[in-house]
C-alpha positions in Angstrom: 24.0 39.8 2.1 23.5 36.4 2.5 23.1 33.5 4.8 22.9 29.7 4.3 24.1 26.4 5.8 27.1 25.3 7.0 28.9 22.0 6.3 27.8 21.2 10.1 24.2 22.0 9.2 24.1 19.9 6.5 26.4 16.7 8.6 23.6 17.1 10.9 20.8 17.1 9.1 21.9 14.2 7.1 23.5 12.0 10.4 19.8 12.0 11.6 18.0 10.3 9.2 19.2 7.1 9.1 19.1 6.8 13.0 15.4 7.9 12.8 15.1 5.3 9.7 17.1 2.7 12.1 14.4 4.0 15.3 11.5 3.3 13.0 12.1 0.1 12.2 12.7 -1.5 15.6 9.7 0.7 16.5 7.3 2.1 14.1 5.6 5.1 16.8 9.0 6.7 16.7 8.8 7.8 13.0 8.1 10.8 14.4 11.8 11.0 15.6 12.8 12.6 12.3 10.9 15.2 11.6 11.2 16.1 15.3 15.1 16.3 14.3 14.1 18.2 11.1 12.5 20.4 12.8 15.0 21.2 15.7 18.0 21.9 13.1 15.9 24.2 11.6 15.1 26.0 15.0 19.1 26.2 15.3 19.8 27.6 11.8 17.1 30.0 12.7 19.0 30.7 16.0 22.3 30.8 14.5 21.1 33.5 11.7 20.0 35.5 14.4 22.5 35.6 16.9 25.7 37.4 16.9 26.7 39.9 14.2 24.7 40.7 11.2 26.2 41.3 8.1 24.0 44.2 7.1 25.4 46.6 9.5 29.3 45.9 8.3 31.3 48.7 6.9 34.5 48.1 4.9 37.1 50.8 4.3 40.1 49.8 1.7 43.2 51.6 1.3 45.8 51.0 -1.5 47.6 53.6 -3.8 46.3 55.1 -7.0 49.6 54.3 -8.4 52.4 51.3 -8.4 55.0 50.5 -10.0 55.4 47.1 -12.0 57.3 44.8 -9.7 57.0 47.5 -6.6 55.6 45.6 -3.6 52.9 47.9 -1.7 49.9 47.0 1.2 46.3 47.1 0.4 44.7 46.9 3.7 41.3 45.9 4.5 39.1 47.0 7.6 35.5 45.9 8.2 33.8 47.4 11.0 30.5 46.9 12.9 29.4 45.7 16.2 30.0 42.8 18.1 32.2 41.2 15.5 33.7 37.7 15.5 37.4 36.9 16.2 37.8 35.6 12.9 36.3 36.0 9.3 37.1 34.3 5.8 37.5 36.5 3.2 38.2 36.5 -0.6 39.3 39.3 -3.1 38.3 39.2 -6.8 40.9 41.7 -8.4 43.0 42.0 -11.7 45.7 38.7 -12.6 48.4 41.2 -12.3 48.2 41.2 -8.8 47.5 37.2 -8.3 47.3 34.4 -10.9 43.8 33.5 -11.0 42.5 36.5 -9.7 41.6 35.4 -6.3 43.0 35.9 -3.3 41.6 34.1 0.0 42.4 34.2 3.4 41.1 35.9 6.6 40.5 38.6 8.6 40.9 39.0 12.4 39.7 41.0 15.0 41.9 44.2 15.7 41.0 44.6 19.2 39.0 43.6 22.1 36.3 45.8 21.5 35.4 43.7 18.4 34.2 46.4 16.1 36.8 46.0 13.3 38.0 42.9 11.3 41.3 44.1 9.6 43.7 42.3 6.8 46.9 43.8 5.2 47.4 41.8 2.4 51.3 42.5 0.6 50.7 42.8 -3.5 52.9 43.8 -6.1 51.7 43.8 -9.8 53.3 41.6 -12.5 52.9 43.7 -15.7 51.6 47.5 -16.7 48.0 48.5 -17.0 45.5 49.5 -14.9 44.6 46.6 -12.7 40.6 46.4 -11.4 40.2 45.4 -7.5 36.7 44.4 -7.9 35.0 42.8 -4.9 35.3 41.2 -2.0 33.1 38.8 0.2 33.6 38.4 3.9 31.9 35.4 5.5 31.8 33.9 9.2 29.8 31.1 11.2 27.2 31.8 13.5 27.7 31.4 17.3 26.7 27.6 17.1 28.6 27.1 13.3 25.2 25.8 11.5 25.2 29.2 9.0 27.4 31.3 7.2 26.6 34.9 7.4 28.4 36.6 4.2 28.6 40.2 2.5 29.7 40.8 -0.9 31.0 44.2 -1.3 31.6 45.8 -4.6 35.2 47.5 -4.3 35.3 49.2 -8.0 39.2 50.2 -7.3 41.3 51.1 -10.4 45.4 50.9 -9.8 47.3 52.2 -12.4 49.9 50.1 -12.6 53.4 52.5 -14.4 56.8 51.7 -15.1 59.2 51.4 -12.1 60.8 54.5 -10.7 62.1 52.3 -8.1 65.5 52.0 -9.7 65.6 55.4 -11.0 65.2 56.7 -7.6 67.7 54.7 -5.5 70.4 54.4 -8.5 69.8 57.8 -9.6 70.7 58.9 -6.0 73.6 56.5 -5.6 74.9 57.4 -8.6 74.4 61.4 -8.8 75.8 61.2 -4.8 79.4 61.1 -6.4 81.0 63.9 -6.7 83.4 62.5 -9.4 81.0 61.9 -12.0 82.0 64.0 -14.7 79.4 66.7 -16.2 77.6 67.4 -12.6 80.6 69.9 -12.2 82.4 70.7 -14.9 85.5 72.0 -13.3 86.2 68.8 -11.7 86.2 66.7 -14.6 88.6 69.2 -16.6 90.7 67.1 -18.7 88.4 65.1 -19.7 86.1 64.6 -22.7 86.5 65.3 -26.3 86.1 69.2 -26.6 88.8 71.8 -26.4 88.3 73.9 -23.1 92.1 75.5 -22.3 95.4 75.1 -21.8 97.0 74.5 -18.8 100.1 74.2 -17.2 101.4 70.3 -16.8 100.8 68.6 -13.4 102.2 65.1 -12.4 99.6 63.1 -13.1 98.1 64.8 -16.4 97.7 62.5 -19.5 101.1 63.1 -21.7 99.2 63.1 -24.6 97.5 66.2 -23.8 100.9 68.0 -24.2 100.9 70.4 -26.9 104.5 70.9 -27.6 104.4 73.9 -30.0 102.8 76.0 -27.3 104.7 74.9 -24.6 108.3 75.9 -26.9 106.7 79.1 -27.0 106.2 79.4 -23.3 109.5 77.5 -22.3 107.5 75.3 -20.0 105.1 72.7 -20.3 101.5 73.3 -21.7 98.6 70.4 -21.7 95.1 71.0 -23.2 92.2 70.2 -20.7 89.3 69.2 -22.8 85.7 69.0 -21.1 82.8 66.1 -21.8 80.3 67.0 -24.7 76.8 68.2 -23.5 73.7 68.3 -25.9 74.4 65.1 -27.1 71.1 63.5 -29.0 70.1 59.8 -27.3 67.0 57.7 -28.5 66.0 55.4 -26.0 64.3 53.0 -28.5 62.6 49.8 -26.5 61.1 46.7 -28.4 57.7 45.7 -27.5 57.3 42.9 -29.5 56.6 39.0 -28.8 60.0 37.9 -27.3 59.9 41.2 -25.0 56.8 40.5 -23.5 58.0 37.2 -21.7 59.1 36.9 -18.2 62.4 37.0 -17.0 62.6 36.9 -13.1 59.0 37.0 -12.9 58.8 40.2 -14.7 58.4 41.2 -18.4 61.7 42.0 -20.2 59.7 44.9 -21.7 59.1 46.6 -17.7 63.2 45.8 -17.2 64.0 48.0 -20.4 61.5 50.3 -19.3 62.6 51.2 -16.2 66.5 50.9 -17.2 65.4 53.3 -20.0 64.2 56.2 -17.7 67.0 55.6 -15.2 69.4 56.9 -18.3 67.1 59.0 -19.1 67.6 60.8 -15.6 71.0 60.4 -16.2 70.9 62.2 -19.4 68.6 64.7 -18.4 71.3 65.5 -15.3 74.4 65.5 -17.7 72.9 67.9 -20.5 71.9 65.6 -23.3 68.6 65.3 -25.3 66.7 62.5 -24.6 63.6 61.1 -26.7 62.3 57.4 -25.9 60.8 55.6 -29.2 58.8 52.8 -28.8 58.0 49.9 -31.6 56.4 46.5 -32.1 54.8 45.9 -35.7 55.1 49.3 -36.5 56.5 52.3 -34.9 54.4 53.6 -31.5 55.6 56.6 -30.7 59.4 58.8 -31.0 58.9 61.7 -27.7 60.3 65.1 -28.7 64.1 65.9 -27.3 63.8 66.6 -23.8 66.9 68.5 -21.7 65.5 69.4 -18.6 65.5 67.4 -15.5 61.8 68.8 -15.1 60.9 67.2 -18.4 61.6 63.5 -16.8 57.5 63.1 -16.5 57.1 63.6 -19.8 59.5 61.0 -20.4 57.5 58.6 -17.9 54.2 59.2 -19.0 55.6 58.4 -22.7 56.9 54.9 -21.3 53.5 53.9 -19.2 51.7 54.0 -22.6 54.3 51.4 -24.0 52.2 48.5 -24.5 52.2 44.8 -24.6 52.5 43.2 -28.4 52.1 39.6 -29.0 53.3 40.1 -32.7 56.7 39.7 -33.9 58.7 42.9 -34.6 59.6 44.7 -37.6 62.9 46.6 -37.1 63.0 47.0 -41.1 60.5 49.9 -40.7 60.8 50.8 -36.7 64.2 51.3 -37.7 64.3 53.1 -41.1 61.4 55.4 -39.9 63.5 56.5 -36.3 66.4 56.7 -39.3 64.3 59.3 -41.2 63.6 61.4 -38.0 66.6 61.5 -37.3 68.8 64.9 -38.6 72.1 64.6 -36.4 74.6 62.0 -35.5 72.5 60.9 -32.2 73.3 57.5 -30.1 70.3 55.2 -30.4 70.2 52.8 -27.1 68.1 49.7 -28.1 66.6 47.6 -25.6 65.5 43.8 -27.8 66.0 40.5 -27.6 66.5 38.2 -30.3 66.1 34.1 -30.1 68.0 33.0 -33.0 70.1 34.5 -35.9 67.4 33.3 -38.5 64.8 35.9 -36.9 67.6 38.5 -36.2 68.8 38.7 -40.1 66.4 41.3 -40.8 67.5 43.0 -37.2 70.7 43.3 -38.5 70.2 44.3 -42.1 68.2 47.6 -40.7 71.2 48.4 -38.2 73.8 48.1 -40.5 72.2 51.0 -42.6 71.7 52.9 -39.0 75.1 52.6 -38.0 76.7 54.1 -41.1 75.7 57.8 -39.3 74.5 57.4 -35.9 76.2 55.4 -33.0 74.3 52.6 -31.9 74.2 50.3 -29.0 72.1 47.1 -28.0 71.2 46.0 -24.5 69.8 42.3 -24.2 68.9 40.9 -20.9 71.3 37.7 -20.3 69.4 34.6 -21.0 70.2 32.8 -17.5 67.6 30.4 -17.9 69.0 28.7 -21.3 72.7 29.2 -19.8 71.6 27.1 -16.2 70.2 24.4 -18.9 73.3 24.4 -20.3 75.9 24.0 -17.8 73.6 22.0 -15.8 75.1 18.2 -15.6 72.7 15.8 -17.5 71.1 12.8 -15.7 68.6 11.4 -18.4 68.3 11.5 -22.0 65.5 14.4 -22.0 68.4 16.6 -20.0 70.7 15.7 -22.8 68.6 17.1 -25.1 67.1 19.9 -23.4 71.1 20.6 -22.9 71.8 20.5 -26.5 68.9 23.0 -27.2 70.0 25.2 -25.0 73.6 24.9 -26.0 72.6 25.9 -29.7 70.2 28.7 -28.5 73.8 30.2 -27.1 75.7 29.7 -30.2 73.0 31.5 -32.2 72.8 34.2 -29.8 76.5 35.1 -30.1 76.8 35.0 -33.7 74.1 37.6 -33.7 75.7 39.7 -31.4 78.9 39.0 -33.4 77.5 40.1 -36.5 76.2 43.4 -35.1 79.8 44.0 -33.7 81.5 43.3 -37.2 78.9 46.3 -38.1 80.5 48.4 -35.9 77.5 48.6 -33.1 78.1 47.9 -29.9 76.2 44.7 -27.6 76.1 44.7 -24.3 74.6 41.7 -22.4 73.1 42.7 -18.9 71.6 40.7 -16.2 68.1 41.1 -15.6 68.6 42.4 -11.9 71.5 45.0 -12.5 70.1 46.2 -16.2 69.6 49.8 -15.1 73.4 50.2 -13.6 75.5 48.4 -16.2 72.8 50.6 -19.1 74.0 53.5 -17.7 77.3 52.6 -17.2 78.0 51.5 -20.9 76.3 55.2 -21.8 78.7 57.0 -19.8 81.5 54.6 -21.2 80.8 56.5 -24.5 80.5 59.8 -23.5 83.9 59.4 -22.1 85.2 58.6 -25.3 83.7 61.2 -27.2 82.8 59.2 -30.0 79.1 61.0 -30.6 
């Protein structure tokens, strides 16, 4: 607790000395005008401490979740209570830069009611990267009833918010998406026809794909025959996500590491739902971690404690030996998803060396995040010489980023280029895209 001066105090004290300077001069017996107005100031700090609420008998309660997710907006509200309370007290919150840049928020906090025993704030937060994020203190602060002192209370808040990947997406795509009845491998029997392996034959409806016919059977039924094939299940997916230097950046005010993330276990529910074995491998430097196959919808935790431990790197990274060591774990044609970003095709050679001897047995797909940024400098009409140039910059940063993207193609892997906000939907869709075509 602690109380001291106000700015009005301090105007005060410092307006009355040179009118009792001014007094003494014109008469010298009122010198003792100024300590007289020393001395009265004082009386009214003294006052001013006393009256009104004290600060030692204030209680705070804080409530906030244990858990968010990165990007997820959620209330930590605030609630001092005591007795006769003012209308009105300042406040500011020490807590982690995740939350706030800086780490300090200030504002105030008003009285909930007329009864003036609570002073309540609900302050809106949503963290900016994974960790767990520290709310440390906060001090509360209001004037006395004549404003010459501050009355303040620190209190220590020692609050630890584990900030995790987003399920946000999962949960609200997930249910969009598994909500259609049509989506093949939810129920098999409606999706009959479909797929790459053999289930039966069947008689030909209108409709049917013509090259399903099998004409020798049909001759020997004297009508026509079509085979129905069904979508493969227990398919092998590596959900691979870079967490090197160039992931770590924002993009939308959030790290293009957290957007893999959470568009990695969105598939991964997908996959889970569909039959297939999912594993998530993480790398930066050097490979972090490759989860075991998991087929089970109750196995999606695992999967989401796995990619809350995928850390921050501000190294460059090595896809020579993140690459040739998932390679080596690897027994069975699997489809590896990878979730990078690359700059310029100088960086990338190395990138591409490893995939082309990954592609020769497993299928492999990249997912970038599209560069809007560079591509809004680009288009953007210039007005100065520096716009030129930025222009130009940006233009070759493009050029470089499609002949990488070429190059992988000409490999035989696919790219697919995804804006930031809809990653998670056009991730999965590109996944079910292959499984259509049967080409694990």
């Amino acid at each position: 607790m602690a109380v001291y001066p106000t700015r009005r105090a301090i105007y005060l004290l410092l307006l009355g000395a040179p009118v009792a300077l001014a007094l003494g001069l014109i008469r010298p017996t009122l010198w003792i005008v100024a300590p007289a107005w020393i001395g009265l100031i004082l009386i009214g700090l003294l006052l001013d401490a006393m009256l009104g609420a004290s600060p030692r008998r204030l209680a705070l309660t804080a409530e906030a979740p244990r858990q968010a997710g990165v990007g997820d907006p959620f209330d930590l509200r605030l609630v001092a209570t005591g007795p006769a309370l003012p209308r009105r007290a300042e406040m500011a919150l020490a807590l982690d830069e995740r939350f706030a840049p800086g780490g300090r928020l200030a504002g105030e906090m008003l009285r909930a009611n007329d009864a003036g025993d609570a002073l309540v704030r609900t302050l809106p937060l949503a963290a900016s990267r994974r960790g767990q994020a520290h709310l440390e203190a906060l001090w509360i602060r209001w004037a006395g009833p004549f404003g010459l002192v501050w009355k303040q209370r620190r209190f220590a808040l020692d609050r630890v918010i584990a900030v995790v990947p987003s399920l946000r997406a999962v949960t609200e795509e997930g249910r969009r998406l598994f909500q259609r009845d049509s989506w093949f491998g939810l129920r098999q029997q409606q999706r009959r026809g479909e797929g790459s392996e053999y289930e039966a034959l069947a008689e030909y409806q209108p409709g049917m794909d013509r090259r399903a016919i099998d004409w020798n059977a049909s001759a020997r039924h004297v009508k026509l025959l079509a085979k129905e094939y069904r979508v493969e299940r227990d398919n092998r997916v590596i959900l691979a996500i870079d967490g090197g230097r160039t992931m770590a950046e924002p993009v939308g005010g959030m790290p293009r590491v957290d957007r893999a993330v959470s568009a990695a276990l969105l598939l991964a529910f997908a996959g889970l739902k569909l039959g297939d074995r999912i594993s998530l491998f993480s790398f930066a430097a050097k490979p972090q971690a490759l989860t075991p196959a998991y087929m089970h919808v109750q196995d999606f935790p695992a999967l989401q404690r796995a990619a809350s431990l995928i850390d921050y790197a501000p190294v460059e990274s090595n896809f020579t030996l993140a690459l040739s060591t998932l390679g080596a774990q690897l027994n069975r044609r699997s489809l590896i998803i990878l979730f990078t970003e690359f700059t310029d095709a100088t960086s990338a050679d190395l990138m591409i060396r490893a995939a082309g001897r990954l592609v020769k047995k497993h299928r492999l797909l990249f997912v970038v995040i599209r560069d809007d940024e560079v591509e809004e400098v680009e288009r953007r009409r210039p007005e100065s010489a520096a716009d030129v140039t930025r222009a130009n910059v940006a233009a070759a940063m493009l050029r470089d980023r499609q002949l990488v993207i070429a190059r992988l193609q000409r490999l035989g892997a696919d790219v697919i280029e995804v804006p930031a906000d809809a990653m998670g939907a056009s991730v999965v869709e590109a996944y079910l895209g292959i499984k259509r075509q049967g080409s694990l």
